[in-house]
C-alpha positions in Angstrom: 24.5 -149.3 -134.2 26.9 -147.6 -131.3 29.0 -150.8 -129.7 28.7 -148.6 -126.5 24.9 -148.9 -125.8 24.8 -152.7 -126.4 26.1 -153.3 -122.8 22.9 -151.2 -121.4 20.8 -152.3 -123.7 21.6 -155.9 -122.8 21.4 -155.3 -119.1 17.6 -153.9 -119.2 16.6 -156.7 -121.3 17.9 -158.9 -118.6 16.2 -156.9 -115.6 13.1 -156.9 -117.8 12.9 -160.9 -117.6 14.6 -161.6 -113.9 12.8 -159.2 -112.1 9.3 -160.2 -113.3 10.1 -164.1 -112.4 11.0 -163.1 -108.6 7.9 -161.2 -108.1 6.2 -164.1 -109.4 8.1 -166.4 -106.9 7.7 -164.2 -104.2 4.1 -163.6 -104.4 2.7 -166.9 -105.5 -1.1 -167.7 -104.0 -1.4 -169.2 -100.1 -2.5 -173.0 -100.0 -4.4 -174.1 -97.5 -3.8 -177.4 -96.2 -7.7 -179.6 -95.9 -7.5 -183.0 -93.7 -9.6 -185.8 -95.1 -10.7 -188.3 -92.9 -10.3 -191.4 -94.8 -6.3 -190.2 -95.0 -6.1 -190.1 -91.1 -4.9 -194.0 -91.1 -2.5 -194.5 -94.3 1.0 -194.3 -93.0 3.3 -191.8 -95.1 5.9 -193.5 -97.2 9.6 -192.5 -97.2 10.0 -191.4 -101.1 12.9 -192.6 -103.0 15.7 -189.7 -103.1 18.0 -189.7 -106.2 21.4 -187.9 -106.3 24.1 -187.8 -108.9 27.2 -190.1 -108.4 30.4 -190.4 -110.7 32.0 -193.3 -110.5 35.6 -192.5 -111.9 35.7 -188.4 -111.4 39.5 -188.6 -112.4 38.9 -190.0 -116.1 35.6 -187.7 -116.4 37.8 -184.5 -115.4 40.8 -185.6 -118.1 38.5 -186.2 -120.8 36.6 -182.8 -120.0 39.9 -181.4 -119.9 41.0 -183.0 -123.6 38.4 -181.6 -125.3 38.9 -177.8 -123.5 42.0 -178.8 -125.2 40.9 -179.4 -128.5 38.8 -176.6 -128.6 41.6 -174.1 -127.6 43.5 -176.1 -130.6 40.5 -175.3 -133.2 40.8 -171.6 -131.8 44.5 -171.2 -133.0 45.7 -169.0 -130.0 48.8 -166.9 -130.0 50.8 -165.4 -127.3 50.7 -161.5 -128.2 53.7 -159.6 -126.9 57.5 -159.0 -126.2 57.4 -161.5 -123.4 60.9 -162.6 -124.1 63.6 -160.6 -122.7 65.2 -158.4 -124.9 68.5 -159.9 -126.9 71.7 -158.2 -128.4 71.6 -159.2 -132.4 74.8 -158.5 -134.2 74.6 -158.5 -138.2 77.7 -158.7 -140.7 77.6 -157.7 -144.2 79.0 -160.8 -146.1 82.2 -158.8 -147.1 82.9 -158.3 -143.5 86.1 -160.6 -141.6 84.3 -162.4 -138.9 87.3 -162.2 -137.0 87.9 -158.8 -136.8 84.1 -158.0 -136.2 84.5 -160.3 -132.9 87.2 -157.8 -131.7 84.6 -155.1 -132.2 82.1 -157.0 -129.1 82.5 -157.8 -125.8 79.3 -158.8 -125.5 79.4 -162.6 -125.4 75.9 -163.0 -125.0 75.1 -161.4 -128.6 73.6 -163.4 -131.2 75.6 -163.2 -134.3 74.3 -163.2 -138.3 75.4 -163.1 -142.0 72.9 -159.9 -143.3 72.0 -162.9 -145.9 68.9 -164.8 -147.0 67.8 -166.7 -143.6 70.3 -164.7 -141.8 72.3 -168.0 -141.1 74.5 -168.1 -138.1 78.0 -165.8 -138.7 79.4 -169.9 -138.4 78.1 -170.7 -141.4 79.5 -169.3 -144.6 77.4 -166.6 -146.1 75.5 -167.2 -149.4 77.9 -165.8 -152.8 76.0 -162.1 -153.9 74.1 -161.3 -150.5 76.2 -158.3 -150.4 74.0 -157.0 -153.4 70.9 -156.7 -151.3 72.0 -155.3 -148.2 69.7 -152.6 -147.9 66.7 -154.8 -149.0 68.1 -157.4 -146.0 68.5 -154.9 -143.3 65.2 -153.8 -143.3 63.9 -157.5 -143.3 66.5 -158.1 -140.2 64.6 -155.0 -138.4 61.0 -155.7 -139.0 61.5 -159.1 -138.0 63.0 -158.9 -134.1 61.0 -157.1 -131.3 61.3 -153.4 -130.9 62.8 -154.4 -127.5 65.6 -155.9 -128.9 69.1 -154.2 -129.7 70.6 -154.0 -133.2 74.4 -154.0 -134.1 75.2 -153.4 -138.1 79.0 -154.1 -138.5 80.0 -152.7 -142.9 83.0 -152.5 -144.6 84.4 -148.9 -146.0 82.6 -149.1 -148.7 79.4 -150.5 -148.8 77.3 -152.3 -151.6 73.9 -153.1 -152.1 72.1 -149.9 -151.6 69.5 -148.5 -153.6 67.7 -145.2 -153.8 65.5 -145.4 -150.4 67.3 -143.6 -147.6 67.9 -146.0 -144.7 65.3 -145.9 -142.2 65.1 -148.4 -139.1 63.1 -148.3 -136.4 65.7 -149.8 -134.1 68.7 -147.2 -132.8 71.3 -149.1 -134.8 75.1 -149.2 -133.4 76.9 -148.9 -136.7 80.1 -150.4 -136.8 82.7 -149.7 -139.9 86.0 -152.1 -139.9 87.8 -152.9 -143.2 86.4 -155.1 -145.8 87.5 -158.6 -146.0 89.1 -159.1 -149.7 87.5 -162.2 -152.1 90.3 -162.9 -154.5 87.9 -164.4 -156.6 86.2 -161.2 -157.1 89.2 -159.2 -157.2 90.6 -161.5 -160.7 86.4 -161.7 -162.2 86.9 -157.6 -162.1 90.1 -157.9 -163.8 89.1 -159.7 -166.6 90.0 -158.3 -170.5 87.2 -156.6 -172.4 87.9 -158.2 -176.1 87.2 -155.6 -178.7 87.6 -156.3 -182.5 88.4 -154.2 -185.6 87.3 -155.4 -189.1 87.7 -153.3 -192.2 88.0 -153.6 -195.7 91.3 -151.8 -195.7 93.4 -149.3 -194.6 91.4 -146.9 -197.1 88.6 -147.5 -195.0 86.7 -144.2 -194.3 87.2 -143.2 -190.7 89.7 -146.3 -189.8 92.3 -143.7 -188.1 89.7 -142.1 -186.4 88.4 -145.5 -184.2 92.0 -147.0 -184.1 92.8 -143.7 -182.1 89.4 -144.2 -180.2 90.5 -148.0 -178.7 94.3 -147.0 -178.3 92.8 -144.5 -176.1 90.7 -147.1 -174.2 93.9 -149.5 -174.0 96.3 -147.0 -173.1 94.1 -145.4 -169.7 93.9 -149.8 -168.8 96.2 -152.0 -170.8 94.8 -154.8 -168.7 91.7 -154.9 -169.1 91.3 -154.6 -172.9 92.7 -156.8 -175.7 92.2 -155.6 -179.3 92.0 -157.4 -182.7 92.6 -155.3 -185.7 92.2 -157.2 -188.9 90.6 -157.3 -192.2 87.0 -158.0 -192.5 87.8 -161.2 -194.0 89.4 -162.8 -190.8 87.5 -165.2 -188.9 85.8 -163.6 -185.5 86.5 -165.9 -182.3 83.2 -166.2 -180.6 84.8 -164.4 -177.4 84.8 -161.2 -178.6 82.7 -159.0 -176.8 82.6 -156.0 -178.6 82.8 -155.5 -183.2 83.9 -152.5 -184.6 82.2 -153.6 -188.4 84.1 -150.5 -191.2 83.1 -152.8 -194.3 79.2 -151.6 -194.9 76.0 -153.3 -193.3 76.8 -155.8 -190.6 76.7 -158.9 -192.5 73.7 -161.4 -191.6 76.4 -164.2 -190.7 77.2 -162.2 -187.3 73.6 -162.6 -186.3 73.9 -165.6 -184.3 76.7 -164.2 -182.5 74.9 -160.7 -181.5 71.7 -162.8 -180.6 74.1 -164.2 -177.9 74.9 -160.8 -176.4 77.7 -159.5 -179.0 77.6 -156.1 -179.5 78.6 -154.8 -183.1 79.2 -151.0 -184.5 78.8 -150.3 -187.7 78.2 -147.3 -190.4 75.4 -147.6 -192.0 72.0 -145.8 -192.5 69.6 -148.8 -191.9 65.7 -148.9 -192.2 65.5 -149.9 -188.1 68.2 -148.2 -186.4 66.4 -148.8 -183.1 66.5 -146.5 -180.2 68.7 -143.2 -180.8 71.1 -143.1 -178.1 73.2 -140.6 -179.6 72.2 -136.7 -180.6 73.9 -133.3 -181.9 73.4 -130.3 -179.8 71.0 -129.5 -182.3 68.9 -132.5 -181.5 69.2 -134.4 -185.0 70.4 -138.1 -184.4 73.8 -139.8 -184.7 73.7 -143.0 -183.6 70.3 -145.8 -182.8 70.7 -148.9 -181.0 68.4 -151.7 -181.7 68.1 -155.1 -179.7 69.0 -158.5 -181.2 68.2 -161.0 -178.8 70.9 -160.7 -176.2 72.9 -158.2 -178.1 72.9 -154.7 -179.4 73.1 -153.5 -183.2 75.0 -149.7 -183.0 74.5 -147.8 -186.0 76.5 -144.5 -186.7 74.0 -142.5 -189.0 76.6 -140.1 -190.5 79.7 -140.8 -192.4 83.5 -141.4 -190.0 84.3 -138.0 -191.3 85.1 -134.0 -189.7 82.7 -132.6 -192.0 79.8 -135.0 -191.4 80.9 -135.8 -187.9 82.6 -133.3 -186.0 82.3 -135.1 -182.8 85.6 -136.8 -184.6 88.0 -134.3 -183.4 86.6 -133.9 -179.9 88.6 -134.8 -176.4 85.4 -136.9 -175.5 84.8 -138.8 -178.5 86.1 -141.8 -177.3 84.2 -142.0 -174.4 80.9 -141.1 -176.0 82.2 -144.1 -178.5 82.9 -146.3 -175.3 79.0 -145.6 -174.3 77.6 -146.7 -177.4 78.7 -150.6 -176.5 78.1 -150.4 -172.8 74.5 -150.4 -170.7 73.5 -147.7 -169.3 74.7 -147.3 -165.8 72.3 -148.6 -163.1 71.4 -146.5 -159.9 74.5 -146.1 -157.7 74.3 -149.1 -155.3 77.5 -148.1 -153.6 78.5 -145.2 -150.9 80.6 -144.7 -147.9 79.5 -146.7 -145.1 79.7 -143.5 -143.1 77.4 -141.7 -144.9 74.9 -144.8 -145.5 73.9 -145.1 -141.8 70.9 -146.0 -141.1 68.2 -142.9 -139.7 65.9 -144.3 -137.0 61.9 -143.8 -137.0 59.4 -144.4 -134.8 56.8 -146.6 -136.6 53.8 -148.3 -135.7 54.6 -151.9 -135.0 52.0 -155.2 -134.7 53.2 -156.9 -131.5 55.0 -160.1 -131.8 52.9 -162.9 -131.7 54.1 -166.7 -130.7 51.7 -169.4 -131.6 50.6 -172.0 -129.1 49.4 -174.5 -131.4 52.5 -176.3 -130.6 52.6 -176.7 -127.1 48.9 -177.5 -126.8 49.1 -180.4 -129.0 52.2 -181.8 -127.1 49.7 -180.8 -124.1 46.8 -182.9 -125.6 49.0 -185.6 -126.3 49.8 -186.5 -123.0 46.2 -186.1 -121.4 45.3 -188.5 -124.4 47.6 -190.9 -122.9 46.6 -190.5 -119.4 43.5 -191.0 -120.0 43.9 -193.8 -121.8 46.0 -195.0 -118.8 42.8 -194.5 -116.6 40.2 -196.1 -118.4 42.2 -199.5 -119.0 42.7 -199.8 -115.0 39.3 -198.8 -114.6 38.4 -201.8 -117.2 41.1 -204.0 -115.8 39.6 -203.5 -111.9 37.3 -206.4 -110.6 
């Protein structure tokens, strides 16, 4: 049915019952008025006339007034619209100095936040790893205040926590780039060694020059961050060891625990399960699988450590496609130039704010509960 012609329809429904009950008012049949006799000597009586008196209309309006009250509070009503006026918000990224965002604002009626869960207060110290899901956090921060408001971003240089989604706000952001704030604790974490191991069964064993040249590569582009172990397969393996270079056959089932914990071993060997091939000639046929152990990875050259087999050997690149055998692969690029990261503003369909008023009526339904409570013991109290 058409919404619109429920109003009219309504309205002649209405005229069809009102104006039949006024004709019938108007027109009703003439009386005429008969004198008996007998009546001529009975004296009228004055008849009783009753009208409606409140005794206490102060208590009777409050308690009216109470339950309005309580109905509204059934109703749940809200306060649709940017009513309050519009407010300066001023988000750091949580590798941002505080102090030298300050000097960017003169504006000392700006409300300032970490771009962290809950957005605390740029007082309060910013949660460790926020910076990780900045772009996630940003858009939160913009849904969340009125389109009235205004929205400062202040980044460092270089900024993390992006992910593939362009930035798209639909507040006009002032972006604001001032050097990073430096977390020596971070900087010495990034710094830490990568421990690699060699064990063979010799200096006869087959390809042993070939990997030894491979991690002397590694080490000599970083001598800090790598410390190598070369030994015979007979020496004992320190459980810190990150990565195992294994030249002494299968992998023997003693290292198990240790790659179910996340080690990573390589070894040459042509196993049943090699797992996922992560490693192909540019004719297609494999080189190397990788197969999962828990926590860790099992690398498995498929060809013998030799020119002929391998040719790969003698290449400038081999020890980087070694290298990429022990690490993950990379995960989307999370961090770009803050310059080139800001943020591109659209114009989006919005709900309005809403503020709920469940709060203040109660606080409003208290007190008439007490005044009326107030009124009714005087009334009881009065002689």
């Amino acid at each position: 049915m058409n919404l619109g012609l429920l109003l009219p329809m309504g309205l002649v429904a209405l005229a069809g019952v009102v104006v039949p009950l006024l004709i019938h008012l108007v027109r009703r049949p003439e009386q005429r008025i008969v004198d008996f006799p007998a009546l001529r000597w009975l004296r009228e009586s004055v008849r009783p006339r009753r009208r409606l008196r409140f005794e206490d209309p102060w208590l009777l309006a409050v308690r009216l007034l109470l339950l309005i009250l309580l109905a509204l509070l059934l109703a749940m009503p809200v306060l649709v619209g940017d009513w309050r006026p519009a407010r300066h918000w001023v988000v750091l990224s949580s590798e941002v100095d505080p102090a030298a965002a300050r000097r960017e604002f003169t504006d000392s009626a700006a409300e300032w936040r970490w771009l962290a869960p809950d957005f605390p207060a740029v007082d309060a110290v910013p949660p460790p790893g926020s910076a990780q899901t900045f772009a996630s956090l940003l858009r939160e921060f913009d849904v969340e205040i009125p389109a009235a408001d205004r929205l400062s971003v202040i980044v460092p240089a270089e900024l993390h926590g992006l992910d593939a989604e362009r930035l798209a706000l639909t507040h006009e952001v002032d972006w604001r780039v001032i050097p990073a704030h430096i977390d020596g604790a971070a900087t010495a974490a990034t710094l830490k060694p990568r421990r690699v191991a060699i064990r063979h069964a010799g200096a006869e064993s087959a390809g042993l020059a070939y990997l030894r040249a491979a991690v002397s590569a590694w080490h000599a582009n970083a001598p800090e961050q790598w410390l190598i172990d070369d030994q015979a397969s007979a020496a004992t393996l320190s459980d810190n060891v990150d990565w195992l270079i294994w030249l002494d056959g299968p992998a023997p089932e003693a290292l198990t625990p240790w790659i179910t914990r996340g080690g990573r071993v390589l070894q040459v060997a042509t196993a049943p399960d090699v797992g996922e091939i992560v490693w192909r000639d540019e004719d297609g046929a494999p080189i190397a699988g990788d197969r999962r152990i828990g926590s860790g990875h099992l690398v498995s050259l498929l060809r013998p450590l030799s020119p002929g087999e391998l040719p790969g050997l003698l290449d400038a690149d081999f020890p980087g496609r070694l290298r990429a055998l022990f690490e993950d692969k990379p995960p989307p690029p999370t961090l770009a130039p803050a310059g080139s990261a800001q943020p591109l503003h659209v114009e989006r369909q919005r709900q309005p704010s809403q503020t709920s008023l469940i709060a203040l009526l109660g606080l409003l339904a208290a007190v008439l509960f007490l005044i009326e409570r107030l009124l009714a013991t005087r009334r009881r109290s009065a002689p």
